[in-house]
Each structure stands twice: as structure tokens, then as C-alpha cells.
C-alpha positions in Angstrom: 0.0 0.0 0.0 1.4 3.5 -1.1 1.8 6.0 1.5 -0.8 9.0 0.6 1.5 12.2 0.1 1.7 14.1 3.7 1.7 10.5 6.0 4.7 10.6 8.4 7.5 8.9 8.0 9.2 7.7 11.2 12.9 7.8 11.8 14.8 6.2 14.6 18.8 7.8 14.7 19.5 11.5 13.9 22.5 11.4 12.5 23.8 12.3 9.2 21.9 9.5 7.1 19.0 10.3 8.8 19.2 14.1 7.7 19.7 12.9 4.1 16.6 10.6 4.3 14.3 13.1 5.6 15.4 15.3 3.1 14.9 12.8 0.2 11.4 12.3 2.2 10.3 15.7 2.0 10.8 16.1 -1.9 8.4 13.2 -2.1 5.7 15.3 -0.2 6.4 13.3 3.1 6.7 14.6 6.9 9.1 13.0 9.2 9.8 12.9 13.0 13.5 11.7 14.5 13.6 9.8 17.5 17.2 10.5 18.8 18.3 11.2 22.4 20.2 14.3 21.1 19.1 17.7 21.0 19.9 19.3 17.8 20.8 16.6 15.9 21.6 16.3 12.1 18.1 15.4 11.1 16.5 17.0 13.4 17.2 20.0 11.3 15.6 19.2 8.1 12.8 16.9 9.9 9.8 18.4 11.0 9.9 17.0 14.6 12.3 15.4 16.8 11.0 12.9 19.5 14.5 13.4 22.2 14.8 10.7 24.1 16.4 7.0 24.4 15.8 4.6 21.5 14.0 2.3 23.8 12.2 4.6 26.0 8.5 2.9 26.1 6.8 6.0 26.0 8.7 7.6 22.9 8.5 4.3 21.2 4.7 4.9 21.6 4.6 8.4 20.3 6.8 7.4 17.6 4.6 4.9 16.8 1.5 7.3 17.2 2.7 9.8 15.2 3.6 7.9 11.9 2.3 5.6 9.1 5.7 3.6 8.9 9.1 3.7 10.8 12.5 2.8 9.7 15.8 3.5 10.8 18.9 5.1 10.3 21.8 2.8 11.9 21.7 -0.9 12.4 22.1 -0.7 16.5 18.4 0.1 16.8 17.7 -2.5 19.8 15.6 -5.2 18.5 13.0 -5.1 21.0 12.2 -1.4 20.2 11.5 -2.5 16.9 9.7 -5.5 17.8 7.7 -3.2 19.7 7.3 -0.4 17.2 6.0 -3.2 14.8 3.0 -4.6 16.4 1.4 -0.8 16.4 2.9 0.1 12.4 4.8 -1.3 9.7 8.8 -1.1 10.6 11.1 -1.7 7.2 13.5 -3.2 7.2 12.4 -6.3 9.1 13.5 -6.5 12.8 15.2 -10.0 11.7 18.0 -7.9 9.1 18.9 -5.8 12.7 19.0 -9.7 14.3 21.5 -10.5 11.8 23.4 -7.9 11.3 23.7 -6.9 14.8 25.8 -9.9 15.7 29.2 -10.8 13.5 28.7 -14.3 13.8 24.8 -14.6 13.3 25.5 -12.5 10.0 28.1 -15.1 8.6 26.2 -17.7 9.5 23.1 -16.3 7.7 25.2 -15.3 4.5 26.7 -18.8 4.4 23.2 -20.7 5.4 22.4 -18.7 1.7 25.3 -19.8 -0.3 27.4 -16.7 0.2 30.7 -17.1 0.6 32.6 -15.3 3.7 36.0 -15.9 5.4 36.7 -18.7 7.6 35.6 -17.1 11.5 35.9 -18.6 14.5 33.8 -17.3 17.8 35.9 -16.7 20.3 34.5 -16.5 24.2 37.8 -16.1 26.5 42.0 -16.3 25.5 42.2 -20.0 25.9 39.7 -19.8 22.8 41.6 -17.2 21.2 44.8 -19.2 21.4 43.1 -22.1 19.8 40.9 -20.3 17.3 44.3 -18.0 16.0 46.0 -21.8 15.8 43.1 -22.6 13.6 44.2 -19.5 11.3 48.1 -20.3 11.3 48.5 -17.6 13.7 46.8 -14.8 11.7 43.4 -13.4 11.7 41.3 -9.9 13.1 39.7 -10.1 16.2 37.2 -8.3 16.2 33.9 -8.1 18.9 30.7 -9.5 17.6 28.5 -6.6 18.2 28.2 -2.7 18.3 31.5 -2.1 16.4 31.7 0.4 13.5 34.7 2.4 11.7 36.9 -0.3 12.4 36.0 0.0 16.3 36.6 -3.2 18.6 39.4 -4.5 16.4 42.6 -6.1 17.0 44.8 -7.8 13.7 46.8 -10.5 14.5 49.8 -11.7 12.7 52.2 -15.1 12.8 50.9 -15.5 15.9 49.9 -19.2 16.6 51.9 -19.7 19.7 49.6 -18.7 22.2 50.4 -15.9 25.2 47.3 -13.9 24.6 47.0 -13.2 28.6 44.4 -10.8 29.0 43.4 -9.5 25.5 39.6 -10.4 25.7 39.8 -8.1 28.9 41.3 -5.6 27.2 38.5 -5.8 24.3 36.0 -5.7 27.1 35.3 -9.2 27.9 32.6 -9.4 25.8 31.5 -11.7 23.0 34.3 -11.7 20.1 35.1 -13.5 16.4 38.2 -13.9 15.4 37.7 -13.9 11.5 40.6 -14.9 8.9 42.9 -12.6 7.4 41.9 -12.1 3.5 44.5 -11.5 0.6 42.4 -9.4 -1.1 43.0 -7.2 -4.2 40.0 -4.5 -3.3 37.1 -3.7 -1.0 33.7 -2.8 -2.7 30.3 -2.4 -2.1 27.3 -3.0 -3.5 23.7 -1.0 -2.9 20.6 -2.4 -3.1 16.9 -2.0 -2.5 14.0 -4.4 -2.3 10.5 -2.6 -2.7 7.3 -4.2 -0.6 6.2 -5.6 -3.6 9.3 -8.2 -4.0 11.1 -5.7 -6.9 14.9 -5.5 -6.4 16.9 -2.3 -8.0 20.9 -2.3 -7.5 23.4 0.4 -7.9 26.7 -0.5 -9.8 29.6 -1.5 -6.9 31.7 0.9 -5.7 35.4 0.7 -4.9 36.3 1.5 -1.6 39.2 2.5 0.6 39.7 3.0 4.0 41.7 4.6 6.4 42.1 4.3 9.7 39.3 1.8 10.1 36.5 4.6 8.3 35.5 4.3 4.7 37.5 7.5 3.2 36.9 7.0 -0.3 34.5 5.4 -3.3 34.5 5.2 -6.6 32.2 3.8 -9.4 32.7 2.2 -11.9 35.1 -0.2 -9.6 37.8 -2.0 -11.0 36.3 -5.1 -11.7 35.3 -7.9 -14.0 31.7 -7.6 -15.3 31.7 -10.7 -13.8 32.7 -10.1 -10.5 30.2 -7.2 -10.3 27.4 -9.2 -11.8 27.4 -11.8 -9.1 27.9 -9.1 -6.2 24.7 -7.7 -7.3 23.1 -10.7 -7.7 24.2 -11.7 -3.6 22.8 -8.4 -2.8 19.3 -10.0 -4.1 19.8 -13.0 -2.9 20.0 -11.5 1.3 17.3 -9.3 0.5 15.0 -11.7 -0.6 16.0 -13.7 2.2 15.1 -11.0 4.6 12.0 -10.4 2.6 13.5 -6.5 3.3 12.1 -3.8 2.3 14.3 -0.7 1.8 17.8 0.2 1.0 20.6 -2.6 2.5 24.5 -2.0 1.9 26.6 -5.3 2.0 30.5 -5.4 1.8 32.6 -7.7 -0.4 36.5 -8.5 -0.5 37.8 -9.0 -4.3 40.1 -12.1 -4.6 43.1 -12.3 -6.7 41.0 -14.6 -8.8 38.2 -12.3 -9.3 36.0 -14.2 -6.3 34.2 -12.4 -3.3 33.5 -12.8 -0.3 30.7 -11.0 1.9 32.5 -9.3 4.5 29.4 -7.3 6.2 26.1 -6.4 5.7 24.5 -2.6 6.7 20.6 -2.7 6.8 20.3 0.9 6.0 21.6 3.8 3.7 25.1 3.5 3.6 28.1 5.9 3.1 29.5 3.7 0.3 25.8 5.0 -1.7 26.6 8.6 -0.5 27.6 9.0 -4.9 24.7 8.0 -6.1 22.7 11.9 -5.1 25.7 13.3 -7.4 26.1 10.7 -10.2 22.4 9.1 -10.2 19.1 10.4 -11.6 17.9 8.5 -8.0 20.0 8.1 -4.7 19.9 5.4 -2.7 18.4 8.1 0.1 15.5 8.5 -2.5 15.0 4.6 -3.2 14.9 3.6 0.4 12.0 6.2 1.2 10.3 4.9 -2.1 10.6 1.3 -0.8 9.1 2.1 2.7 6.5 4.1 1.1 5.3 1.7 -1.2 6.0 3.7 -3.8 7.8 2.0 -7.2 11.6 1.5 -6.8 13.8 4.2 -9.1 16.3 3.1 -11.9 19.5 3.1 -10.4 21.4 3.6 -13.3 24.4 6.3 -13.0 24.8 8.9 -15.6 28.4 9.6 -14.6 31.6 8.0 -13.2 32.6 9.7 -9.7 34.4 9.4 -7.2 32.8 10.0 -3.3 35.1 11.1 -0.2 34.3 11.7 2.9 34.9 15.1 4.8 36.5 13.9 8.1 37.2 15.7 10.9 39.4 19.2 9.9 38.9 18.0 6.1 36.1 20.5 6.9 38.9 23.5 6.1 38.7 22.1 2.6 35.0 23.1 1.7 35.9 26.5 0.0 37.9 25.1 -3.0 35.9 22.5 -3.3 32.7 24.5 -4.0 35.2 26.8 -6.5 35.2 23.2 -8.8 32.9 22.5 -11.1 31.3 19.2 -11.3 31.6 18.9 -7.1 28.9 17.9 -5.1 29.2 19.2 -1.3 26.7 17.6 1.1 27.6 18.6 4.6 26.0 17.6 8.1 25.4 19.9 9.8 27.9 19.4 12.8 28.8 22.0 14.8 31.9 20.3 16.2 34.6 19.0 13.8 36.5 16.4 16.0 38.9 13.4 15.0 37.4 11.1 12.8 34.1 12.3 13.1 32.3 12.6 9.5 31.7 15.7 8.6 30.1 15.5 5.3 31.1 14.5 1.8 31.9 15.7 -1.6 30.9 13.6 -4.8 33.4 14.9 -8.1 31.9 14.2 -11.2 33.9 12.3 -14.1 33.2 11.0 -17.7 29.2 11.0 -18.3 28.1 7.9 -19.6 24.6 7.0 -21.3 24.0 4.2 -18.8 25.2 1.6 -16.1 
């Protein structure tokens, strides 16, 4: 059922990807209200109402509910049992079971491998006497890494030639919570590839996107990626593959390493917008910000086709300073967030640079 133009469109995180959908919401004639525990957030300032208070505070929960015909989400943290809650009173997309599974490292490469997606080998990992053995399993190598709540390379450890055990103390040191140790990948490349699933079973994907990352945070992306037609057919086609399986609904960003050979394997999957689609607003008639609102709404998905090459960096921290020059260039999209405070490593917005135009993609 298409949402009538007007409805409310609920939105739980107020961060940056939240801002961008409830702008992409409001050229589609749809209100929004944020429900994020701080004051002034991004979204908040292009929403029309912000709901401040915990993400699984019972009585926002019920306002939030209350106050709109579907709710989604910005980040894939969302606790479970808010949305579990939110959804017996209005529709929630994506499904609570894509935040079950991609909330815990281990449930997620389980699921992609239950599906016939290939991963690398992983190993949970509980206390250091199961480190020692699950690092002997790896000959010594591998990235630890814990098995929720870690983002921009956050709760990791790399481990290298290391099969002889002493490991005293590092699950302490990682907080003594769940980990996985997961094996170390010779890969060529990182990419990514977008998709959406609409609520009447239609899949749309955007071409992959080469990625690189520094310091743990996704600093660049670039389309077309260098990659067999091959290689970029069947990561498209695994995108459709988890999103039928979640029977989703929305946007979903999943991670792939590129093999020497030209094989992937699934590294992560984002239930949500996702920086790696930040090019698509620059070098698309339809960003992925615009598809996932579509998809919720019940509205038709887009064609994701590009009409340009580009390459997508991220404004991080002081990278701020460089936002003059970069608005002197022509064929630069700036999208900023709205932050007041640039600190280390903390995004600050983006720029999209426009390349060779292209009739299709």
C-alpha cells in the first residue's frame, strides 16, 4: 500500500543518514519525526519534529509509533525489542530480523553462508584459551574483532604469525565481551554494492563501488570499480539474494573482499543507507536516500542507473577547512551535516566529483 503524500514517515537515529533521508522524504511530499536522544541533531534539522529521548524509552516508542504511518531506521544498532515493539502498532522496514542478523558478527556469517554466500573462515571466540586455539586454527593470523556494536573499524585487533599462544588478557582488554576472530583475506579490493527491495518483491541495484579506507573509516569510493563484469554481476546478484531472504524492504548496503582470482566474499552487511551510496545523489538520476523512502512508502523503486563516473570522499574531521575550493570546482557535489563540532574522525560531510558521463550503467 502506497503512503498518501503528507503520511509521516518515522525515523529512529539523527545522525547524518538520517538528515539525508528526511530530506529525500520531503521532496516526495512526506513529513518525518527523528527519535534521537540528542538535542539538535543532524536530522533534526531538516525533519519536522524530533522525538528526544532513548531509543527504547516505552513511552517515545509509543509516540513514535502514534505519530507515523511507517518507521525505519537510520543505523543498524536500533535494539531489537524497540523494533519488535514499534511493529506490532505500524509497519517497521527493514524487518527486525536484518537488525537480528546484522547486529551480531557471527549470526551475519552464518546467515550469508546458510544462503550460499561465501565469507572468510571465522571462529567465535568466548575467553583467551579460545583465542589461542581459534588463532591456531588461522596459522597464527586473523582480526579479532567483537561481535556486536563495532563500527569504523571500532573493537578490532589484527593478529599476525601469531599461533603460539600468550594472549593473557586481551579479551579483557576488548571488554570481555562476545568476540570473532575472523581470517585474514589476501584481497585485491574492497567494494560495495547497494541495493533496495520494494514491498512488492522488486529488487533495484546500484553499480559496486570501490572503496578505501583509512584508519578503520571508509575515506573513499569510486564507481565504476575495477572489476570484471563478472565479479560485479554476481555481487549484485548476492545483494538480491540477502534481501529476498530477509523479505527486506528498503535500501541494504553489503560489503565484499575482491580475490586475486576475481571471487568475493561478503565481508558485512548494513541494513540501512550507507556511506558507500553517499555517490549516487551526485552521479544518479535517484539516490539510494530516495529509493529507500520509495521502498518504505510503497512507492515503485527508481532506476539506479548512473549517468556519470565519480568518485565520493568523505569530509572527516578538519577535512572541513577544505570546503571552499571545493565549492570553486565544477562538477563537485558538497553535502555537509550539519555538525557543529569538527572532531577526530568524526564525518563531517562528503563531496561527490563528477567524471566521464556515460549514457547508462
Amino acid at each position: 500500500m502506497m503512503l498518501a503524500a503528507g503520511s509521516t514517515i518515522g525515523i529512529i537515529g539523527g545522525g547524518q543518514l538520517g538528515r539525508m533521508l528526511a530530506m529525500a522524504a520531503a521532496r516526495l511530499g512526506y513529513r518525518t519525526v527523528v527519535l534521537e536522544p540528542q538535542p539538535d541533531c543532524p536530522a533534526a534539522q531538516v525533519a519536522n519534529r524530533q522525538i528526544t529521548a532513548a531509543y527504547d524509552d516505552p513511552a517515545a516508542l509509543a509516540e513514535l509509533a502514534a505519530a507515523s504511518a511507517v518507521v525505519t531506521y537510520e543505523f543498524e544498532n536500533v535494539p531489537v525489542a524497540a523494533a519488535e515493539i514499534l511493529a506490532a502498532r505500524v509497519p517497521v522496514h527493514p524487518p527486525a530480523r536484518a537488525l537480528e542478523v546484522a547486529q551480531d558478527r557471527v549470526v551475519e556469517k552464518e546467515f550469508l553462508n546458510g544462503i550460499g554466500i561465501a565469507t572468510a573462515g571465522f571462529h567465535p571466540v568466548d575467553d583467551d584459551a579460545g583465542l589461542t586455539e581459534a588463532l591456531r586454527a588461522f596459522d597464527g593470523s586473523g582480526v579479532l574483532k567483537t561481535r556486536r556494536m563495532g563500527y569504523d573499524g571500532k573493537g578490532q585487533r589484527v593478529f599476525r604469525n601469531m599461533a603460539s599462544g600468550g594472549f593473557a588478557g586481551v579479551c579483557e582488554a576488548m571488554g570481555s565481551v562476545p568476540l570473532i576472530l575472523e581470517a585474514l583475506v589476501p584481497f585485491e579490493r574492497e567494494i560495495s554494492v547497494i541495493g533496495a527491495r520494494g514491498a512488492d518483491g522488486a529488487i533495484a541495484t546500484y553499480a559496486p563501488a570501490e572503496n578505501i579506507h583509512r584508519n578503520g573509516i571508509l575515506h573513499s569510493s569510486t564507481v565504476p570499480a575495477a572489476i570484471s563484469t563478472t565479479a560485479a554481476d554476481a555481487a549484485r546478484a548476492a545483494a538480491a539474494k540477502i534481501l529476498n531472504a530477509l523479505d527486506y524492504v528498503g535500501v541494504i548496503g553489503v560489503e565484499f573482499f575482491v580475490l586475486p582470482d576475481g571471487a568475493l566474499l561478503a565481508n558485512e552487511i548494513a541494513p540501512r543507507v550507507h556511506n558507500s551510496g553517499h555517490w549516487t545523489e551526485a552521479a544518479c538520476a535517484l539516490s539510494q536516500f530516495e529509493q529507500h523512502i520509495r521502498a518504505v512508502a510503497g512507492l515503485p523503486l527508481g532506476d539506479p542507473r548512473r549517468h556519470s563516473d565519480c568518485v565520493m570522499e568523505n569530509l572527516i574531521g578538519n577535512d572541513i577547512a577544505r570546503v571552499p575550493a571545493l565549492l570553486a570546482e565544477a562538477d563537485v557535489l558538497v553535502h555537509l551535516y550539519g555538525k557543529a563540532e569538527a572532531r577526530l574522525g568524526r564525518k563531517m560531510g562528503h563531496f561527490t566529483r563528477l567524471g566521464r558521463r556515460i549514457a547508462q550503467s
